[in-house]
C-alpha positions, 0 to 999 in steps of 0.5 A: 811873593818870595816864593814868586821871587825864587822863582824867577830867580831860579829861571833866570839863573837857568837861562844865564848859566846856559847863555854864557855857556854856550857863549863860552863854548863857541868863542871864536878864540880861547883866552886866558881862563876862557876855552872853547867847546866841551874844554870850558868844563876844566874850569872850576867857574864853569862847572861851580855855575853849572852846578848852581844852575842844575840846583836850580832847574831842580827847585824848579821842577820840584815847583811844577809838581808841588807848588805848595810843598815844602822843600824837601831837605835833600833840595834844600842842601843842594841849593845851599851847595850850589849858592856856595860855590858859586859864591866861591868863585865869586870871592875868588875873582875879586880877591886872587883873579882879579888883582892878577889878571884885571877885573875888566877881563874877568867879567869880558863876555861869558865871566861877565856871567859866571863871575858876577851875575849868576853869583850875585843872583844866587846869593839874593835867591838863597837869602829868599829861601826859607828853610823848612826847619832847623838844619843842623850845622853839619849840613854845612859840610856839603859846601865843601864837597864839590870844592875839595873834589874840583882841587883834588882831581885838578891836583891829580892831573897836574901830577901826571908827567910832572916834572916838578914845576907848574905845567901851564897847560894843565895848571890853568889857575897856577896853584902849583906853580911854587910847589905842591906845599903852597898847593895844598894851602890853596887847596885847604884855604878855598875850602875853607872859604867854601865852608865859610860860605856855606855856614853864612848862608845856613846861619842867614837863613835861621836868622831871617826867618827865625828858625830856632 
């Protein structure tokens, strides 16, 4: 029944993350966090669900050609990774995003998806999924790969033609609009928060199913 459960979920996540991209993508206007076409990809959201729905089309796959396989560890860190940064942009919206902008806006049309739907149902698939043996906690380093690498280029890109303010085009989230220094702290404390995540998940996983 929990595998039949994983399942579902993995499909549905699929199906919403390709729906709400496509939403997104043929918007009639760009909104505030919100672009058309392949502009939709800047977004740390975006491309956190994407990479969560990809995890998940690879359990899937993986399900069609060992049904009664154990999980392989390589697919098991990429679900473990995908959970995690969608749980960050989760966090992130109701922590930062939505006291700013308003939670009624966060979850208008596409974010409805990939703020708190997706999120939520990768969160409750993760808790179903049982891990083969006992990861050692190192895995957990690999919730914070895609996070510092999104922060990293999205600092490099706010760098180019700086003049030494936020340039709002480019520092969509406004991480730098008091200075590099604050930056980095954002930078630092949302891996971090990955890392949290990603060590929540793996330490709930051992715990559930008594995995010692």
């Amino acid at each position: 029944m929990r595998k039949k459960l994983t399942v579902i979920f993995d499909i549905i996540i699929v199906v919403f993350v390709f729906f709400a991209l496509i939403l997104m993508m043929t918007a009639p206007s760009e909104d505030s966090l919100s672009s058309k076409g392949f502009g939709a990809f800047k977004y740390y959201t975006v491309q956190s669900n994407v990479f969560c729905a990809l995890s998940s089309l690879a359990a899937l796959l993986y399900s069609l050609i060992k049904r009664n396989g154990k999980i392989p560890d390589a697919l098991y860190i990429f679900q473990l990774t995908g959970t995690t940064v969608v749980t960050v942009t989760f966090l992130v919206v109701i922590g930062f995003l939505g006291p700013v902008y308003g939670y009624g806006y966060m979850y208008l049309r596409a974010n409805l998806f990939f703020h708190l739907i997706v999120p939520i149902m990768s969160m409750i698939k993760m808790l179903l999924l049982k891990p083969e043996r006992k990861y050692p906690f190192s895995v957990t380093l690999w919730g914070i790969l895609p996070t510092f690498l999104y922060g990293a280029v999205y600092s490099v890109i706010n760098a180019v033609g700086w003049t030494g303010k936020s340039d709002p085009a480019t520092d969509i989230y406004g991480f730098l609009f008091w200075g590099w220094g604050i930056g980095a702290v954002f930078l630092i404390s949302i891996c971090l928060l990955s890392w949290t995540a990603a060590i929540i998940f793996w330490e709930l996983g051992r715990k559930i199913y008594k995995i010692r």
